[in-house]
C-alpha positions as CSV (number, residue, x, y, z in Angstrom):
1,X,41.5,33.2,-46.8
2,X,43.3,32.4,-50.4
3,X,42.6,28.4,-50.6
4,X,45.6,26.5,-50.8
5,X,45.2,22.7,-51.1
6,X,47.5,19.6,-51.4
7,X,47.6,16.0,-52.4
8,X,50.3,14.1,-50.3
9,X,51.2,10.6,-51.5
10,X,53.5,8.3,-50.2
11,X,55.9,6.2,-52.6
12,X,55.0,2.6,-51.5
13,X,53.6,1.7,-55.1
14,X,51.8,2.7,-57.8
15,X,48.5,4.7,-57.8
16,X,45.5,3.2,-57.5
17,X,41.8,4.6,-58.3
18,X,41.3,5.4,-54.4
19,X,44.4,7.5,-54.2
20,X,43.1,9.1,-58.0
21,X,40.0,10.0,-55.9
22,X,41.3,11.8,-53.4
23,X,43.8,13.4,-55.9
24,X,41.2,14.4,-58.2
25,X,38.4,15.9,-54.8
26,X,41.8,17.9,-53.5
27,X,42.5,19.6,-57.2
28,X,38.6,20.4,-57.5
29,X,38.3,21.8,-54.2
30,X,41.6,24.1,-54.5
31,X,40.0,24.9,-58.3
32,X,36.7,25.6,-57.3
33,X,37.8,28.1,-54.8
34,X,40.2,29.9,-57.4
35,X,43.3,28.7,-55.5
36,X,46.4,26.9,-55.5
37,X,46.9,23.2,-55.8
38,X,49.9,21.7,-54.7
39,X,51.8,18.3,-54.7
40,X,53.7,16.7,-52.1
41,X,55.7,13.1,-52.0
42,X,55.7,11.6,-48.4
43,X,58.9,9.7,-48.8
44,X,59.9,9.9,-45.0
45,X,59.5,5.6,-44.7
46,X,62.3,4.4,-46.6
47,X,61.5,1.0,-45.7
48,X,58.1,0.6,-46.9
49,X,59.1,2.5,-50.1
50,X,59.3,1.3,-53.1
51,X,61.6,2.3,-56.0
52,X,60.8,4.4,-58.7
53,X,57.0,4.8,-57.4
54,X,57.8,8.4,-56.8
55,X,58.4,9.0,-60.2
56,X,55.6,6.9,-61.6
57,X,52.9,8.6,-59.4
58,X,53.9,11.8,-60.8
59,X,53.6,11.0,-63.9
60,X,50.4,9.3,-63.4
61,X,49.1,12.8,-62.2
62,X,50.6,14.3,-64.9
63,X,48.8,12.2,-67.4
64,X,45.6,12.9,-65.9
65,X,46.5,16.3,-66.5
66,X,46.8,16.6,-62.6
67,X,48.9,19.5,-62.6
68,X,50.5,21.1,-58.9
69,X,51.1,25.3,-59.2
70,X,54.3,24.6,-57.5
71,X,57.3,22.8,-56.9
72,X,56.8,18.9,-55.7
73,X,58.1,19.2,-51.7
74,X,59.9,15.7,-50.8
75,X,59.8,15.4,-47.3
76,X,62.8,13.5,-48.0
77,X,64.7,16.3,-48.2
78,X,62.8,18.5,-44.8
79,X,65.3,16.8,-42.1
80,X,66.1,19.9,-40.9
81,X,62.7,21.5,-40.7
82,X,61.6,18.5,-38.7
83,X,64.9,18.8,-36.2
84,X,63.8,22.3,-35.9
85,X,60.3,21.4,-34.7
86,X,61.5,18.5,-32.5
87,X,63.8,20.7,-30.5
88,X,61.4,23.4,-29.9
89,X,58.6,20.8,-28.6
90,X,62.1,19.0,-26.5
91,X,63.3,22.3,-25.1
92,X,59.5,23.3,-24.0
93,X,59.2,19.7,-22.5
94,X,57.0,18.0,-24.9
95,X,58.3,15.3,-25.6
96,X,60.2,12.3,-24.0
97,X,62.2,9.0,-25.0
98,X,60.5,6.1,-24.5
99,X,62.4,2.8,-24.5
100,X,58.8,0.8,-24.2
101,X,58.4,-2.7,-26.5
102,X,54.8,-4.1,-27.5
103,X,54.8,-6.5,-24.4
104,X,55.1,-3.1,-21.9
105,X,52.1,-1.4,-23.5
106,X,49.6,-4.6,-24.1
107,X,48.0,-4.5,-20.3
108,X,46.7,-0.8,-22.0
109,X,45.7,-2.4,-25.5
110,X,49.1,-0.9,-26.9
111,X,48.3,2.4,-25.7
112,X,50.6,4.5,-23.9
113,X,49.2,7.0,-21.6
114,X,51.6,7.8,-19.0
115,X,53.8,10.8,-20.2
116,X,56.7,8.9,-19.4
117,X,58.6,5.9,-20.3
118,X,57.6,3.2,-18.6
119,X,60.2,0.4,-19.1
120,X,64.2,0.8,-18.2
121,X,66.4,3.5,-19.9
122,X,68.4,1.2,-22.4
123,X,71.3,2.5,-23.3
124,X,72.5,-0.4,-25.7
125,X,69.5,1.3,-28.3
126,X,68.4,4.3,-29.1
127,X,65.0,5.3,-27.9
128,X,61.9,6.8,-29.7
129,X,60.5,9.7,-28.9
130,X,57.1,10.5,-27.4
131,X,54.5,13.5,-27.3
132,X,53.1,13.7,-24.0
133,X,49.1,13.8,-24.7
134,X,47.0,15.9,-22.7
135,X,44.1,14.8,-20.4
136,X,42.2,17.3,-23.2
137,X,39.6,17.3,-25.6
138,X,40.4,18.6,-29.2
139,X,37.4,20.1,-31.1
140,X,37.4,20.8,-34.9
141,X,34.8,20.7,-38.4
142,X,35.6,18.4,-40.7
143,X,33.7,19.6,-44.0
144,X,31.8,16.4,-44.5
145,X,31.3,15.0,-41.0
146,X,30.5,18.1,-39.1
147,X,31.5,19.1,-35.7
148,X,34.2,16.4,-34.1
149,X,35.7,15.9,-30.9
150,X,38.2,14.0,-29.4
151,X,40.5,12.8,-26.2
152,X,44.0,12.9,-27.0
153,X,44.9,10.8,-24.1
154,X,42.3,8.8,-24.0
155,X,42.0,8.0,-28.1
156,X,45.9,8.4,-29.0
157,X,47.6,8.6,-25.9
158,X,51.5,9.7,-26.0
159,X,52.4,9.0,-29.2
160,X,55.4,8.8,-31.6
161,X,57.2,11.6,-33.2
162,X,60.1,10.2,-34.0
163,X,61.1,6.4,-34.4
164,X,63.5,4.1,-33.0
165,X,65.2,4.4,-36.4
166,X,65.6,7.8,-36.3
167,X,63.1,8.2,-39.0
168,X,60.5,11.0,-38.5
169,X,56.5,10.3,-37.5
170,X,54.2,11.2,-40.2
171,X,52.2,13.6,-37.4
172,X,54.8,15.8,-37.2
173,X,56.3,15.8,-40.6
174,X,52.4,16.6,-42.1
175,X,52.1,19.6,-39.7
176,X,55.8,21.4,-40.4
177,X,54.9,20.8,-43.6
178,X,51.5,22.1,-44.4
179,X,52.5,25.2,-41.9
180,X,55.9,25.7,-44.7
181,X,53.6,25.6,-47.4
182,X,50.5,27.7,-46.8
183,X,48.2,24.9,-47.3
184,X,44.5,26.2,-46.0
185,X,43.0,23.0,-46.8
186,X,43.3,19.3,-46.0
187,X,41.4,16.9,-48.4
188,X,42.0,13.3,-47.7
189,X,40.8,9.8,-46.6
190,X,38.3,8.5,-43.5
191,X,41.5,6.6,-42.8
192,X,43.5,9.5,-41.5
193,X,40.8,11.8,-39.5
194,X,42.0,9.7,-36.5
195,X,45.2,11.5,-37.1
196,X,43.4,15.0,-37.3
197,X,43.6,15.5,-33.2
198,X,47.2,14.5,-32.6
199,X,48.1,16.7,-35.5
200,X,45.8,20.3,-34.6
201,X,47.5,19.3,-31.1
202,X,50.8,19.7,-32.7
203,X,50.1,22.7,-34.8
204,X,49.0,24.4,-31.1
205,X,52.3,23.5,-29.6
206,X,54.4,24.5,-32.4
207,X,51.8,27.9,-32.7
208,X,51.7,26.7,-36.4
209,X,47.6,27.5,-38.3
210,X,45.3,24.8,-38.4
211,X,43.2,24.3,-41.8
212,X,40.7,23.4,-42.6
213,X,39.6,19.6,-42.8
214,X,37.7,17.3,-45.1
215,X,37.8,13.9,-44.9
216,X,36.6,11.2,-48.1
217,X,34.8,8.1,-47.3
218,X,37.5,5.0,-48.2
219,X,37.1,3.6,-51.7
220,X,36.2,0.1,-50.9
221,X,36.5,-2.8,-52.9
222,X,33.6,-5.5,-53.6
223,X,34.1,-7.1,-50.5
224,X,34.2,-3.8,-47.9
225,X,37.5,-3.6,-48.0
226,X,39.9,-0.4,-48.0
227,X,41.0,-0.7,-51.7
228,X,44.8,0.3,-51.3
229,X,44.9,-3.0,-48.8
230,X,42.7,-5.3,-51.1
231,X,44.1,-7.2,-54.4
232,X,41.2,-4.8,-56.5
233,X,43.9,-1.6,-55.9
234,X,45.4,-2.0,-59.5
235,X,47.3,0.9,-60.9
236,X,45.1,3.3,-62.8
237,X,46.0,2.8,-66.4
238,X,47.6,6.5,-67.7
239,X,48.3,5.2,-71.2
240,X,44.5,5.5,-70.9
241,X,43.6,7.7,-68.8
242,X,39.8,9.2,-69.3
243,X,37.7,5.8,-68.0
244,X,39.6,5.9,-64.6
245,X,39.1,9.7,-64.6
246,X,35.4,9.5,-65.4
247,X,34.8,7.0,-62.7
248,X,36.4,9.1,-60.2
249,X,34.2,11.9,-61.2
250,X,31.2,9.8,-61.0
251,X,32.2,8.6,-57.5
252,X,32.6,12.2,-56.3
253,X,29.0,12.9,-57.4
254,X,30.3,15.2,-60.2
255,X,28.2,14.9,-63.6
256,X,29.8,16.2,-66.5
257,X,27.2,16.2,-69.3
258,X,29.5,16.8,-72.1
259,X,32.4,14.4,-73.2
260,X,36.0,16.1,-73.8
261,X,38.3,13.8,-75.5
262,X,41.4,14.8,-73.2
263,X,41.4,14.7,-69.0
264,X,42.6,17.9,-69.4
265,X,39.2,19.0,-71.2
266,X,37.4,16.4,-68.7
267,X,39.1,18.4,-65.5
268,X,38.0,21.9,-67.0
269,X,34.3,20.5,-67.8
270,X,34.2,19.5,-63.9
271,X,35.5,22.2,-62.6
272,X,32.6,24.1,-64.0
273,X,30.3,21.5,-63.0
274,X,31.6,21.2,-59.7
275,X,29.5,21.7,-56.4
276,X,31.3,21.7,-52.8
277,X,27.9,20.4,-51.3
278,X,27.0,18.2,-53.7
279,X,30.8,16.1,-52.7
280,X,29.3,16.6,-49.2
281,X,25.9,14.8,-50.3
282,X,28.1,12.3,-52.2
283,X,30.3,11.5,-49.2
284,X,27.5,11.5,-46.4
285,X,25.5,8.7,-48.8
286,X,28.6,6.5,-49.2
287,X,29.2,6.9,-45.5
288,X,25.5,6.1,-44.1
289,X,26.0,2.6,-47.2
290,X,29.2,1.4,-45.4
């Protein structure tokens, strides 16, 4: 299979050195394997969005000579591909509007499991709209952790695909995507593996390819927490960009013993140094230290 990866950020601010990690583990990975690296802005949540960090991320990755083969996709401009997908899980009975608040769902810990709405039709507001989740276990290999399983009902139970607002649910907006372009490979953070069973669930439905997954232990700051949520997750400075570059390849487990005077030099040097089991070693050791 010809490797295509992608790195999928979503414009709510600047990048930070956890996002720069992930950026930099996706490239090598697609490199490595001799095959396409791709770019891809998530910019389906206007509200949490902020202005012009679309533009400054890219040209972040461009100064760390963080180059895509392709086009950038903005999801921003997929409406009708996500339509597409909704009405062929609606017109096969996948999905349902749900009119349910907070207070409805808390005697289930905010969980809905019932493959219906459970409160009144309203129709003063629109509803959002629901994946029914299977009694089922979904089984995949994530290329750090190994062999994972999981209970879509039980773990995610019916869950959103498209909002009260109207706005489309990450889930299904990563899977038409990936499926439009090729990607083979998934490298991202721990923080979204929990999204790895709703999402081969949706790729089943919509008889879309699954690839392959590997998931990156969080960048943490001093105090154990996720960096992008802790006051550490300062932009990564591109006017300078080799020290931040560096220390991503360091935290990857990639030693590069010479020292190129350009990240584009830098990238090429790990590249060659680079060793798929060696990120696996890298990531299972800051795992087992969390």
């Amino acid at each position: 299979m010809h490797y295509r990866g992608r790195f999928a950020p979503s414009p709510t601010g600047a990048l930070h050195f956890g996002s720069l990690v992930t950026a930099v583990a996706s490239w090598l990975m697609a490199r490595h394997a001799g095959g396409e690296w791709l770019v891809r802005m998530e910019d389906i949540d206007p509200p949490r969005e902020v202005a012009g960090s679309a533009r400054d991320i890219l040209r972040t990755l461009d100064a760390f000579g963080l180059e895509a083969d392709e086009r950038v996709l903005y999801q921003s401009q997929r409406e009708a591909a996500y339509a597409a997908a909704f009405d062929q899980l609606r017109n096969a009975g996948q999905v349902f509007p749900c009119w349910c608040s907070r207070a409805d769902l808390a005697p289930d810990g905010g969980m809905h499991r019932d493959g219906r709405c459970v409160a009144s039709p309203d129709p003063s507001r629109p509803p959002a709209w629901r994946l029914h989740a299977p009694d089922t276990v979904i089984r995949w290999i994530d290329d750090v952790r190994g062999p994972q399983e999981e209970n879509l009902r039980q773990v995610a139970g019916d869950f959103v695909i498209r909002r009260v607002e109207g706005l489309w649910a990450y889930q299904l907006a990563c899977v038409v995507d990936d499926a439009a372009q090729g990607v083979t490979h998934v490298v991202r953070g721990a923080d979204l593996l929990e999204s790895t069973a709703r999402q081969i669930h949706l790729q089943r439905l919509l008889h879309l390819p699954s690839p392959g997954y590997l998931h990156l232990p969080l960048v943490r700051d001093a105090e154990g927490r996720k960096l992008s949520k802790s006051s550490a997750a300062l932009p990564v400075d591109r006017s300078d960009p080799l020290p931040a570059l560096r220390r991503a390849l360091d935290w990857l487990g990639v030693s590069v013993r010479v020292a190129p005077d350009t990240p584009w030099a830098l990238l090429e040097a790990a590249r060659d140094a680079f060793d798929p089991a060696a990120l696996r070693r890298s990531s299972l050791g800051r795992e087992a230290a969390l």
